[in-house]
C-alpha positions in Angstrom: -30.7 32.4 24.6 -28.8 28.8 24.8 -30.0 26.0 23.4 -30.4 23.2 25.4 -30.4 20.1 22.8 -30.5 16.5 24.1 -28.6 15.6 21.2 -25.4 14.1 21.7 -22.2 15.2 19.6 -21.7 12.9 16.6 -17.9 11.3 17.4 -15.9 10.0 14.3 -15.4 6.2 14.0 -13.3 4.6 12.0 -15.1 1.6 10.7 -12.1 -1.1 10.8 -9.4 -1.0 12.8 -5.8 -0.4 11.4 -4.2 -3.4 9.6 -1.2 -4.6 12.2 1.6 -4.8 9.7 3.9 -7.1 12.4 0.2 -9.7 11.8 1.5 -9.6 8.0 5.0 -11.1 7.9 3.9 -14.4 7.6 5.6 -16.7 10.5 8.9 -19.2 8.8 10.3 -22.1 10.4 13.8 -22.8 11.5 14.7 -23.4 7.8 13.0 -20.9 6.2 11.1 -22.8 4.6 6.9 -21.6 4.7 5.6 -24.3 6.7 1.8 -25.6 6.0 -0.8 -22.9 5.5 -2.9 -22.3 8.8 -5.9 -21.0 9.0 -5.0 -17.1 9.6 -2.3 -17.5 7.0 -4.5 -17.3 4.3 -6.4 -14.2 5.3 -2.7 -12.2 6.2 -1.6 -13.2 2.9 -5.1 -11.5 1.1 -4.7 -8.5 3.6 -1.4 -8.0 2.4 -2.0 -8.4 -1.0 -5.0 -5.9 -0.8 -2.3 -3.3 1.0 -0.2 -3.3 -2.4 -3.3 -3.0 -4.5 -4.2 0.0 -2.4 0.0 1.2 -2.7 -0.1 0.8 -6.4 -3.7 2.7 -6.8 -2.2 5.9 -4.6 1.2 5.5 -6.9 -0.9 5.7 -9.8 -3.5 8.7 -9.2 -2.6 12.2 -10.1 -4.3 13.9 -7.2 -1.5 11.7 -4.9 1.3 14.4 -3.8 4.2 13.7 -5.8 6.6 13.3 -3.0 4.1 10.8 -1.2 4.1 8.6 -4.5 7.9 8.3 -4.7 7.9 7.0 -1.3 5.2 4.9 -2.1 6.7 3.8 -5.0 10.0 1.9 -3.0 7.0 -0.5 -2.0 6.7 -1.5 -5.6 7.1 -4.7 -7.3 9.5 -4.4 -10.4 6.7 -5.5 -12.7 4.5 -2.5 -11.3 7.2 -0.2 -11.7 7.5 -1.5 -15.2 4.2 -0.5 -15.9 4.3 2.7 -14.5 7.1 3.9 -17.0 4.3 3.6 -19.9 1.5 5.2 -18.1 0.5 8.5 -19.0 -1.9 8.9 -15.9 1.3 9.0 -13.9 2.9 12.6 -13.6 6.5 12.6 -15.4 8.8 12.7 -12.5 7.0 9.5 -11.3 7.7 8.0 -14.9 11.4 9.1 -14.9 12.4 7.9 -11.4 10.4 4.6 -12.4 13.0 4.2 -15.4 15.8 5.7 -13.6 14.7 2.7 -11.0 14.3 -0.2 -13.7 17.8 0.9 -15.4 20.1 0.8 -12.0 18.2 -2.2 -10.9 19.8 -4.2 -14.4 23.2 -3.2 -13.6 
């Protein structure tokens, strides 16, 4: 015996679209020099800002696969790598190539 549902098949969604990194890089004129904040300028800069918050949160928890972290890491600001060296949430090769990182960086 079939059954003969009239219920249609649930479809994943994602509920916002994918951030459009080449939106990000916020547009420089001639000289280089940031011109006036527009409108959408404002909301790239959050979105962006947001996207390290989220890199630094996968860096930092221990379920993230090692090897996923140290590429995440490179994103890093040097402050944020800074921190990482004292923070025993982080697994110990993380902590290492954080150090190993800060000390080639001062040479």
């Amino acid at each position: 015996m079939t059954c003969s549902c009239s219920r249609p098949k649930a479809r994943w969604r994602r509920s916002s679209p994918a951030p459009d990194f080449e939106k990000l890089l916020i547009n420089t004129d001639e000289s280089g020099v940031d011109g006036g904040q527009e409108e959408g300028e404002s909301t790239l800069i959050r979105e962006s800002n947001r996207m390290v918050a989220s890199t630094l949160s996968l860096v930092k928890n221990s379920k993230t696969p090692v090897a996923i972290s140290m590429t995440l890491m490179q994103r890093l600001t040097e402050s944020d790598v800074k921190r990482l060296t004292t923070d025993r949430n982080v697994p110990e090769v993380l902590r290492l190539s954080a150090k190993k990182r800060l000390s080639s960086s001062q040479h």
